[in-house]
TIMAR-513124 format. One line per field, with one value per residue: residue number from 1; y, z, x of N, C-alpha, C in turn. Coordinates in steps of 0.2 Angstrom, whole numbers, plus 5000, padded with zeros to 4 digits. Atoms other than C-alpha are relative to their C-alpha. Last residue first. Layout:
N
pos <- c(NUM,...)
n.Y <- c(Y,...)
n.Z <- c(Z,...)
n.X <- c(X,...)
ca.Y <- c(Y,...)
ca.Z <- c(Z,...)
ca.X <- c(X,...)
c.Y <- c(Y,...)
c.Z <- c(Z,...)
c.X <- c(X,...)
//
This chain:
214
pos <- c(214,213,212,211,210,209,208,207,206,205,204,203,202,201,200,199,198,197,196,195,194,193,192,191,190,189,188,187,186,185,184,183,182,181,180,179,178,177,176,175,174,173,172,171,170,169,168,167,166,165,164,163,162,161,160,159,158,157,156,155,154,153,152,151,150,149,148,147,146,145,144,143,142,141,140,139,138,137,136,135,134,133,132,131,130,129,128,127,126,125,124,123,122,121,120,119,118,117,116,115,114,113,112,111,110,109,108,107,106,105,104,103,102,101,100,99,98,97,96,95,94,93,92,91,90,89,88,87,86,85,84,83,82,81,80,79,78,77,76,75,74,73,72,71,70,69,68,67,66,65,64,63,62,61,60,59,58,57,56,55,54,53,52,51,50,49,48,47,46,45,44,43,42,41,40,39,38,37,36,35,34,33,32,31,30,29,28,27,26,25,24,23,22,21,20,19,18,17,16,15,14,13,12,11,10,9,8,7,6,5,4,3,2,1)
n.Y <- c(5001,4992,5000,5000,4998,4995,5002,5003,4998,4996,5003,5001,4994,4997,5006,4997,4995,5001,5002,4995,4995,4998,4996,4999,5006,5005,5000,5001,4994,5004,5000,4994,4997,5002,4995,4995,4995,5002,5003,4997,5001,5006,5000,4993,5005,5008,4998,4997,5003,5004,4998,5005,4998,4997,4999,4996,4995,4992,4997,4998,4996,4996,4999,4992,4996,4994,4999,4991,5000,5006,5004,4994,5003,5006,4999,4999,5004,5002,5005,5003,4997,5007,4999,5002,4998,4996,4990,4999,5003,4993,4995,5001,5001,4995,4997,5001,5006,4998,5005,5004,5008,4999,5006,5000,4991,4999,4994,4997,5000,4996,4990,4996,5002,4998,4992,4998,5004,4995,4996,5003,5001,4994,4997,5001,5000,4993,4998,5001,4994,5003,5000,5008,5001,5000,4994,4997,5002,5005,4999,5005,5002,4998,5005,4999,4997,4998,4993,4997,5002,5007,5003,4997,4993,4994,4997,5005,5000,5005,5007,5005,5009,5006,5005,5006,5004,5003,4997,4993,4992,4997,4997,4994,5000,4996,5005,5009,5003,5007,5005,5009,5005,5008,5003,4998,4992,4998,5000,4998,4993,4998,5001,4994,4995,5001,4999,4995,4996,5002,4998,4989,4995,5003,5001,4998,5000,5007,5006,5004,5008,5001,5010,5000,5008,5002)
n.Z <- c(4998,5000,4994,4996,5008,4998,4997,4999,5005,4998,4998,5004,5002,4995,4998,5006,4998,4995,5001,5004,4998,4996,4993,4996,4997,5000,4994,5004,5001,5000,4993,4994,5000,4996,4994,5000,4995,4997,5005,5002,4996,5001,5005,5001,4998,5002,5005,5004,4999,5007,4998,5001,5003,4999,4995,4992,5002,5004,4996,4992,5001,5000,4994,4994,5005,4992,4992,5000,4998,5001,5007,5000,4998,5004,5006,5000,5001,5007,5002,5005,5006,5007,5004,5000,5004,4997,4998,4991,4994,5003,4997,4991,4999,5000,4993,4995,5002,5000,5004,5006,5003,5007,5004,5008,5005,5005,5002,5000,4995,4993,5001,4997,4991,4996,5000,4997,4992,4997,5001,4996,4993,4998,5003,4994,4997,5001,4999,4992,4999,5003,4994,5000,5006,4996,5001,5001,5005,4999,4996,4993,4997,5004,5003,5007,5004,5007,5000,5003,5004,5000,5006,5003,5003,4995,4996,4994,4992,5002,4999,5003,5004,5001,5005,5001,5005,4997,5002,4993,5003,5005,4995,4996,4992,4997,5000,4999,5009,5000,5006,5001,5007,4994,5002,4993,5000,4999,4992,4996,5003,4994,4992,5000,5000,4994,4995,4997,4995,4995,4997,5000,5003,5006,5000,4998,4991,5002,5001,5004,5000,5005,5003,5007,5000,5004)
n.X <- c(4995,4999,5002,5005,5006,5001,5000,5007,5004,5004,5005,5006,5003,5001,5007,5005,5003,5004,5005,5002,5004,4993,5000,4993,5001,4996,4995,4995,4993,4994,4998,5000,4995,4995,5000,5003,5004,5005,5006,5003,5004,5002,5002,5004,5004,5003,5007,4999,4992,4999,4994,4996,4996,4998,4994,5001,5006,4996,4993,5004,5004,4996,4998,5008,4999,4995,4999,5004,5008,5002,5000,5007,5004,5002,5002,5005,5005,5000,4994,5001,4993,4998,4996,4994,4998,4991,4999,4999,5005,5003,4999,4999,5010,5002,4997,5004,5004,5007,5002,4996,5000,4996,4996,5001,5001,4995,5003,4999,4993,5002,5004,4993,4998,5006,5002,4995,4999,5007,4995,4995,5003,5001,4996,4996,5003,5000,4990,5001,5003,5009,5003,5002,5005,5006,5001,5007,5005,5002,4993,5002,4992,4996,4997,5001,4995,5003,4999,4993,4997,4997,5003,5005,4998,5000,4993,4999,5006,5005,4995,5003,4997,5005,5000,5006,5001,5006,5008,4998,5000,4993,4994,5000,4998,4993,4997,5003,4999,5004,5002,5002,5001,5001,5008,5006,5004,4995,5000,5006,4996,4996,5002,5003,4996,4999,5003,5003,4995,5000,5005,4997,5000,4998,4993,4993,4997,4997,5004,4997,5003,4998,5000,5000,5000,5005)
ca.Y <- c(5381,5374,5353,5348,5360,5361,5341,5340,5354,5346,5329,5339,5347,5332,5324,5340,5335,5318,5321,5333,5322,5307,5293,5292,5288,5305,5316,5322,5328,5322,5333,5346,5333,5322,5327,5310,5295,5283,5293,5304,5290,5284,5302,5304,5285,5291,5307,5299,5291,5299,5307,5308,5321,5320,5307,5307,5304,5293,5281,5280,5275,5262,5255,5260,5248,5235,5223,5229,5217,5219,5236,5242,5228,5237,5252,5244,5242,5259,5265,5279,5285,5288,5302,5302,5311,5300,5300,5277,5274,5284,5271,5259,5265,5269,5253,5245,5253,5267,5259,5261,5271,5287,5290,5307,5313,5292,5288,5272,5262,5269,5270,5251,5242,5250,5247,5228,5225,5235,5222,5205,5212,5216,5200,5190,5198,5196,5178,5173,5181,5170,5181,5177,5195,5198,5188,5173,5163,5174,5191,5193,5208,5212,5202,5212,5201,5192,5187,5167,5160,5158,5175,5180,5167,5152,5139,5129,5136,5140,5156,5174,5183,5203,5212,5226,5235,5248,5250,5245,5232,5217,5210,5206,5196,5197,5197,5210,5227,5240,5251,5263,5280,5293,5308,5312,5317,5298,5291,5298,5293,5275,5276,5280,5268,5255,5260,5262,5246,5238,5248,5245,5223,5212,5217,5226,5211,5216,5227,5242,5254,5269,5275,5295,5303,5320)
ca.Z <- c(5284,5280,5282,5267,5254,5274,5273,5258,5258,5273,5264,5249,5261,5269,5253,5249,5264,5261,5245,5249,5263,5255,5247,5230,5219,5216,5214,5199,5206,5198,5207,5194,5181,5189,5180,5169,5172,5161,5149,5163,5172,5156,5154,5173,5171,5158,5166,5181,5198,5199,5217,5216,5228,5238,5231,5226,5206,5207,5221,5214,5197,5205,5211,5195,5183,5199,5192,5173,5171,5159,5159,5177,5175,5164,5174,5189,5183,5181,5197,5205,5222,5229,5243,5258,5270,5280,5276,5279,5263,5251,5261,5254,5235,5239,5245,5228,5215,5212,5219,5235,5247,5257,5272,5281,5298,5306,5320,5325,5332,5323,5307,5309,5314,5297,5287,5293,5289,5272,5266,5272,5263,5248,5246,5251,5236,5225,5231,5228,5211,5208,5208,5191,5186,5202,5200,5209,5202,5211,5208,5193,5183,5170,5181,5193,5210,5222,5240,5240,5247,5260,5266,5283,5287,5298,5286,5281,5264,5257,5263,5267,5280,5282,5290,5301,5303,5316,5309,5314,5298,5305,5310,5304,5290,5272,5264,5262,5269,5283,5288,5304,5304,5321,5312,5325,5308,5310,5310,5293,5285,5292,5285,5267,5268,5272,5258,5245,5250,5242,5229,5223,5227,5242,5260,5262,5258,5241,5242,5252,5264,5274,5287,5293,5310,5310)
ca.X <- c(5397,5381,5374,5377,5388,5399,5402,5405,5419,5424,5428,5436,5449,5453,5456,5467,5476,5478,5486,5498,5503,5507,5494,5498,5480,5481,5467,5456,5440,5421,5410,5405,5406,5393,5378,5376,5385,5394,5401,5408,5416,5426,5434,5438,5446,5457,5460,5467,5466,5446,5436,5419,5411,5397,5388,5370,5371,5387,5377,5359,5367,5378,5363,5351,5367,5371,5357,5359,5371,5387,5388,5388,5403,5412,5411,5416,5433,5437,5443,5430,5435,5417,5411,5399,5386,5378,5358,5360,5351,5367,5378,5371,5369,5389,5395,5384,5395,5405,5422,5427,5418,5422,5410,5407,5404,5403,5392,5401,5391,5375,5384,5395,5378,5368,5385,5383,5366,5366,5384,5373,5358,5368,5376,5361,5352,5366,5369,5349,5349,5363,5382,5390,5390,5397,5412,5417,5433,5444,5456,5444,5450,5437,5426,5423,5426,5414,5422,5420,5400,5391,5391,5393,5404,5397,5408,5392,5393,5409,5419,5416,5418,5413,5428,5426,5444,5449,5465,5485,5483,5487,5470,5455,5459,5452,5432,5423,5428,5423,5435,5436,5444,5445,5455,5472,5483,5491,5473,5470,5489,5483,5467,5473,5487,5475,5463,5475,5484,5466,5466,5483,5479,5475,5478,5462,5451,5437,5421,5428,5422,5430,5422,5428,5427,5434)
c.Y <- c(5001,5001,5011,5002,4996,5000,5009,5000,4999,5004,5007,4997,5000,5006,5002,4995,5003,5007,5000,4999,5006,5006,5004,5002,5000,4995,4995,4999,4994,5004,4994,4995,5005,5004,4998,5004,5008,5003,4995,4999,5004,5001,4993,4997,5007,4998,4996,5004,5005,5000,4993,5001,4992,5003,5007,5002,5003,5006,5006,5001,5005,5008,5005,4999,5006,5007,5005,4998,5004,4998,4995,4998,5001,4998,4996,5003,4998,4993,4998,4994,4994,5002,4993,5001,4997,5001,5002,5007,5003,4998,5008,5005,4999,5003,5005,5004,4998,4992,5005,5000,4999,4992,4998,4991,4997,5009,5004,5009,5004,4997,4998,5008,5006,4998,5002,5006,5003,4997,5008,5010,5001,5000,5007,5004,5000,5003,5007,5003,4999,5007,4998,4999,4993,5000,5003,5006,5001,4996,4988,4999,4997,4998,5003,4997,5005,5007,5003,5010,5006,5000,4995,4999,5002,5005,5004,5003,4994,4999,4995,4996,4999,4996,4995,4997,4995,4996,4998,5006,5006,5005,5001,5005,5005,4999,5001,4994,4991,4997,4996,4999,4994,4997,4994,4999,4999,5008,5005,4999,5004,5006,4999,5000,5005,5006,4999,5001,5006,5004,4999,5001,5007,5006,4998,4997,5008,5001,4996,4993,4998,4993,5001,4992,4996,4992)
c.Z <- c(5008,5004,5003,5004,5004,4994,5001,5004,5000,4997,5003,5006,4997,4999,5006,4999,4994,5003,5004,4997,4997,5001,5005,5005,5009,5004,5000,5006,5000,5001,4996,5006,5003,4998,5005,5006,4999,5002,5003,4995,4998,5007,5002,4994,5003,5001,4996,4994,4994,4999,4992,4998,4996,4994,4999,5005,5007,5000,4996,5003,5006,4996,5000,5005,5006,4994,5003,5006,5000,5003,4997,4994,5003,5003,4994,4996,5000,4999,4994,4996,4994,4998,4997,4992,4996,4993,5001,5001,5005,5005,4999,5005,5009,4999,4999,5009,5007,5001,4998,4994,4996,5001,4994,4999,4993,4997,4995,4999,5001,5006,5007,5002,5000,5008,5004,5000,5004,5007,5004,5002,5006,5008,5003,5001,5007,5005,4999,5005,5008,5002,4997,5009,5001,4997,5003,4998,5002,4994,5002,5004,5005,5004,4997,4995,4993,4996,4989,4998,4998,4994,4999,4995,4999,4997,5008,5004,5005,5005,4996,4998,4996,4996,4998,4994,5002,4994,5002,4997,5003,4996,4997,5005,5005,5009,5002,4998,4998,4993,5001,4993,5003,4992,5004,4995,5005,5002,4999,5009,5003,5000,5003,5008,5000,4999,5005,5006,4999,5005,5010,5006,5001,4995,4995,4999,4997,5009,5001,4998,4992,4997,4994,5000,4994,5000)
c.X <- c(5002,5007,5003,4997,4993,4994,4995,4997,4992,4995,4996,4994,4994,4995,4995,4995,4994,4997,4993,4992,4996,4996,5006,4996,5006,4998,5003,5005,5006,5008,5004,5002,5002,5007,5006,5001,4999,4996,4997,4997,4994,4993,4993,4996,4995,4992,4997,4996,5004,5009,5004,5007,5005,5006,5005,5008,5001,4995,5003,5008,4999,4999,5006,5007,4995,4997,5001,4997,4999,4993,4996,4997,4990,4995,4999,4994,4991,4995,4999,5008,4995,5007,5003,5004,5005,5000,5008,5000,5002,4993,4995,4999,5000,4993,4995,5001,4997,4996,4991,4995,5005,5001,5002,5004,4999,4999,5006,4999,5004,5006,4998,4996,5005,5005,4995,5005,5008,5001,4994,5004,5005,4996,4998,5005,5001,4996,4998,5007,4999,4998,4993,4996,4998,4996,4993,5002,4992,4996,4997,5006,4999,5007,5001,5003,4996,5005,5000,4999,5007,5003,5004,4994,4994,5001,4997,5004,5001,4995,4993,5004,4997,5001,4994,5000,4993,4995,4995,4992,4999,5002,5006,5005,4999,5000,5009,5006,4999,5004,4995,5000,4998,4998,4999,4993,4995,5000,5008,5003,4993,5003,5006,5000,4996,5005,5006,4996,4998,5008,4999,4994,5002,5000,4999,5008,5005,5006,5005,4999,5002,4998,5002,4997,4998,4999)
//
């Protein structure tokens, strides 16, 4: 299967973040073809077909002119994405649409699994591919705080395949965000090992078959 996986913040920083590279390398290990996309972080070092879009101050060349935009309930930086201008969010999105559009018809992907209800997955829902959400928490405040991302990550939890939740905490918190989603929010370990990945497996086909027939 050919899977993308995408991710607002670098791969090597934080849970999340070793969630993704340990998911994709427990993917290739089973013969999957995986690529990443994520923003901001090194392109190298992670035994993963990694697209990394730069960011940095302006002038740099990077994609974006400006520091890899955080949730500010648990800023890892001093950009958030509440603090994102209207010309930065804009940019922002442009930049992260442009470079899912090159990886989709490069890589032609079956299904794609975002991070995060939030902008990936409005994105992703544009490109026709079929894809799937892990929910986390943070961006639920932040859905909150502006009413910018509130329709995107709207338009994302309402069309995605299957939303995927760490615990019942963050179950609970998703289903008072989002309307009609309790039928696809499923309950699976953050823990990448084989139990995991297979019943990850099992859900991407599932999505794949409720699309396109078995």
């Amino acid at each position: 299967m050919r899977i993308l996986l995408t991710h607002h913040f670098p791969i090597e920083q934080g849970k999340v973040g070793k969630y993704v590279t340990d998911l994709a390398q427990a993917l290739q290990a089973l013969k999957h073809d995986v690529h990443v996309i994520a923003v901001g972080g090194e392109p190298q070092r992670h035994g993963v077909a990694l697209r990394v879009i730069g960011c940095s101050r302006p002038g740099s060349g990077c994609a974006l002119p400006f520091d890899v935009p955080w949730f500010g309930i648990e800023p890892e930086g001093d950009v958030t994405f509440e603090r994102l201008s209207a010309d930065e969010f804009n940019a922002y999105r442009d930049v992260l649409r442009h470079e899912l559009d090159v990886e989709v018809d490069s890589f032609d992907p079956q299904i794609i699994h975002a991070q995060y209800v939030w902008m990936w997955g409005q994105l992703t829902l544009e490109t026709g591919v079929p894809y799937v959400l892990n929910a986390w928490g943070p961006e639920f405040v932040s859905r909150a705080r502006d009413d910018r991302y509130r329709p995107l990550a709207d338009q994302a939890a309402e069309n995605a395949g299957r939303i995927f939740v760490p615990d019942e905490h963050v179950r609970r918190e998703l289903l008072d965000c989002f309307e009609g989603v309790a039928h696809r929010a499923v309950l699976l370990s953050d823990r990448v090992d084989a139990s995991m990945v297979a019943a990850l497996i099992h859900h991407y086909q599932a999505v794949l078959d409720e699309r396109f027939g078995t």
